[in-house]
N, C-alpha and C positions, 0 to 999 in steps of 0.2 A: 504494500500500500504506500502509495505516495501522501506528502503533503504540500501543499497548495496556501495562499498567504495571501488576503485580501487587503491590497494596495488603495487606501483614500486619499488619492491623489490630487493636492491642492498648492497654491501658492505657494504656501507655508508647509507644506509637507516634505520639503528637504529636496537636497536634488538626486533625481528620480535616475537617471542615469549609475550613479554610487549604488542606490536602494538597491537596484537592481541588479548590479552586479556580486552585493552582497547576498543578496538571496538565492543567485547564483552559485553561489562560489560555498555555502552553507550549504544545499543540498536541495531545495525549494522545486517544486516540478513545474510551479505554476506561480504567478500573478495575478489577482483574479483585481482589477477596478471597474468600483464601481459606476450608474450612471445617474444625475438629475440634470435635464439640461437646463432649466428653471426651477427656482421656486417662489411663485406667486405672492405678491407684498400683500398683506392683512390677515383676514380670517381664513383660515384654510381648513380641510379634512384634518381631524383630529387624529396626531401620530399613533400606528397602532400599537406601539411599544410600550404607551404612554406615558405622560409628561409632555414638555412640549417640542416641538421637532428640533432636532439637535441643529444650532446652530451652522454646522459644519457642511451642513447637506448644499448651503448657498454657495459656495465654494469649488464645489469636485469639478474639477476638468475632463473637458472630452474623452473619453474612455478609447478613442482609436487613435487618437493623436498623441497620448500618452503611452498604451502600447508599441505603438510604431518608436516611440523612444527607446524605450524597453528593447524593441528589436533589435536597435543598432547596435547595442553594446554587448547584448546576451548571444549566446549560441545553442542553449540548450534550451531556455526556463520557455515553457507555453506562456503564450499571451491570451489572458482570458475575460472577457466581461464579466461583471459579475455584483448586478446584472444591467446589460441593455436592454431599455423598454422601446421595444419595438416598433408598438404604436404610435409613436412620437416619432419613429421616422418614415422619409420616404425611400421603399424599398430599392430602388432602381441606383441613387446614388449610394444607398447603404452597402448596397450587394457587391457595386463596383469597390466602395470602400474596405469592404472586409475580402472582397479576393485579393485586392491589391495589396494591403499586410500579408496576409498569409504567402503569396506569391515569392512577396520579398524578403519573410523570413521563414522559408522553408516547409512551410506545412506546422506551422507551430500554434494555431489560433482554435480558442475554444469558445462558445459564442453561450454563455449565459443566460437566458433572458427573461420577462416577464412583462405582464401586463401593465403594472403600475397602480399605487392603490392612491394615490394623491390626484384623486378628481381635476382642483383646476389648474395642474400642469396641463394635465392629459389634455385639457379642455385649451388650453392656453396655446397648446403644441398643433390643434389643429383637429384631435380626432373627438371620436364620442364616447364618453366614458362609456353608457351601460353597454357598445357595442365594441371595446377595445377586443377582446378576448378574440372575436371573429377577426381583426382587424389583423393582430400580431399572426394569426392562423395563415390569412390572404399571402402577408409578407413575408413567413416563412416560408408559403410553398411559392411564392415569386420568387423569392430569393435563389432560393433552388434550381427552379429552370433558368434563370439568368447565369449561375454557377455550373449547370450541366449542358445545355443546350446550344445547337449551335445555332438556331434561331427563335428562339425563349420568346414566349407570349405568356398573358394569363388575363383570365377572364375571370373575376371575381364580385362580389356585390360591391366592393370595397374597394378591390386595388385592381386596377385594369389596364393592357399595353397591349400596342400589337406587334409582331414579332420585330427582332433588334438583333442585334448584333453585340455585343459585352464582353469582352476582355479586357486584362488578363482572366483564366479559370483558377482557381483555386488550387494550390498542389497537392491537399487535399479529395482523394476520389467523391464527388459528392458534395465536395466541400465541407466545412467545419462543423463539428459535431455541434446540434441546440441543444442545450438542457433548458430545462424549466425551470425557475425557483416558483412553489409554491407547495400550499397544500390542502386536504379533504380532498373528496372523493371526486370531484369536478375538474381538480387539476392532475390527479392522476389518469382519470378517463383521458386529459388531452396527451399527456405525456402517453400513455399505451397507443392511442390514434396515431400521434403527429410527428411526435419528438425523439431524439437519442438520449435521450438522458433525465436526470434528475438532481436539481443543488438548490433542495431547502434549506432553511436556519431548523436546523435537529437540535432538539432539546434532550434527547439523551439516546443511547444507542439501541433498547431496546424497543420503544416506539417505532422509531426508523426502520429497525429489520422488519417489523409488523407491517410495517405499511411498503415496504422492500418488496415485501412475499407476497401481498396483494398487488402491486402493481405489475409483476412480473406474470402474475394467475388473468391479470387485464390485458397485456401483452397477449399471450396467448388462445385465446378468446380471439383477439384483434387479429389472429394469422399472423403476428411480428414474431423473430423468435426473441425470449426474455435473455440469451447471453451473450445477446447484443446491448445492450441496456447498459449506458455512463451513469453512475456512481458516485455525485462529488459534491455531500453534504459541507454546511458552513457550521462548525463545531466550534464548540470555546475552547480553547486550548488551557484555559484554567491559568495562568501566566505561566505556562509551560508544564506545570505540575500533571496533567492530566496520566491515567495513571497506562500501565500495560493492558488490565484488563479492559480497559475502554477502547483504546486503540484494538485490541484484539477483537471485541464487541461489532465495532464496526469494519473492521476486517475478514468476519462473518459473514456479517450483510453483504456483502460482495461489492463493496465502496471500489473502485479504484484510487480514489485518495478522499484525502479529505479535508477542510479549510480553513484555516485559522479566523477566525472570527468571534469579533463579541461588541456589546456597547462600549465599552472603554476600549477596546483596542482600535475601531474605527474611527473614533471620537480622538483619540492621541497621537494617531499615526497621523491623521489632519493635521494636526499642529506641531507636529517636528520629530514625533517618536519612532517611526517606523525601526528606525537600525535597531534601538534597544528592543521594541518587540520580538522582529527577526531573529538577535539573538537570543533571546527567552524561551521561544519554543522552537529552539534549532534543533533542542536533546531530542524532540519526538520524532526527527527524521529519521534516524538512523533504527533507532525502537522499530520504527513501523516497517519499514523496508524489511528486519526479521524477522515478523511475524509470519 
């Protein structure tokens, strides 16, 4: 099992180029940043973490223009969203955007993503909230034939083009694996339907396999086989302390890695901490990879 290490990439979040070769050179499989391209001045959807939305969310930089950083200096570490809301983009420049990374860094891109639950971004960005869910669906499978096709159309309720032309293709066959972050039974239905994968905020490892072994039993139902199925839960890492048995827990579940994440590690990597994170939970690297 690999680990993976969710980069909130802002002004003040140190320079990113260093970050990254630090996480690099530690043993890190992945970078996962995250995305908000907005967030809307006043009243807004109340954070569902609760409390109030953490200041830092106003901040995050473009998650592909920051990867592509990332790219130039790393040779190993995937570049991952984490997550990009889809909805909020248009699929046609996105798709050329994310083969064009991937192109250039070798096949290294993992593509995160989800609906968004902050109504008046969504609304701000252009799409319809209670109709996001079909929206990101439309732009996934656009994305797709723009990425496989050698003259890509799609006809959607939502997102619509008539055949093109788009290159570069992704080095990736297929192009870049989607995960879903989300969860209940709605979002695993889409992830068995639509998606490669799966990268909720797991609250502990035994839930996660529960709901692992269901969406794998939805897979298969769906005609998909289930071990093909990405793997790449946002776990606390507890400031490193997290123990053997947990990492083995979700090495169980048939994680292929898993994501360093939490409110304070998000919240301080913002404002300057990321190295000392990094190496906080560098020990679980080596742990995991023996399991």
């Amino acid at each position: 099992m690999q680990i993976g290490f969710v980069m909130t990439a802002t002004a003040q979040s140190g320079h990113l180029p260093t970050l990254a070769q630090q996480a690099e050179r530690l043993g890190y499989d992945s970078l996962w940043i995250p995305e908000h391209p907005v967030i809307p001045r006043g009243e807004v959807t109340p954070y569902p973490f609760g409390g109030p939305l953490p200041e830092h969310y106003g901040r995050w930089v473009d998650p592909f223009i920051a990867l592509t950083v990332v790219a130039t200096v790393t040779s190993r570490l995937k570049l991952a969203t984490g997550i990009c809301l889809l909805p909020e983009r248009e699929p046609i420049i996105t798709a050329k955007t994310i083969a064009s990374l991937d192109y250039y860094s070798g096949g290294r891109v993992i593509l995160g993503i989800g609906a968004g639950w902050l109504r008046e971004e969504t609304e701000v960005m252009g799409a319809h909230f209670p109709t996001r869910w079909q929206r990101m669906r439309e732009t996934a499978e656009a994305m797709r034939a723009l990425w496989c096709e050698d003259a890509p159309s799609y006809a959607g309720k939502q997102i619509a083009f008539p055949p093109v032309r788009s290159e570069p293709k992704p080095v990736q066959p297929g192009g870049p694996p989607l995960l879903l972050g989300g969860h209940g039974e709605k979002s695993l239905s889409r992830i068995a339907q639509h998606y490669d994968g799966w990268c909720p905020l797991a609250q502990d490892p035994t839930s996660f396999a529960r709901e692992a072994t269901e969406l794998r039993e939805m897979m298969r139902a769906h005609g998909r086989d289930p071990s093909r199925l990405i793997l790449s839960p946002f776990v606390n890492p507890e400031d490193g302390r997290m123990t053997d048995a947990t990492l083995r827990a979700y090495a169980d579940a048939g994680c292929e890695r898993i994501v360093m994440f939490s409110q304070d590690l998000v919240a301080q990597v913002a404002d300057g901490a990321a190295a000392r994170w990094l190496e906080m939970s560098a020990n679980l690297i080596e742990r995991a990879r023996h399991l």
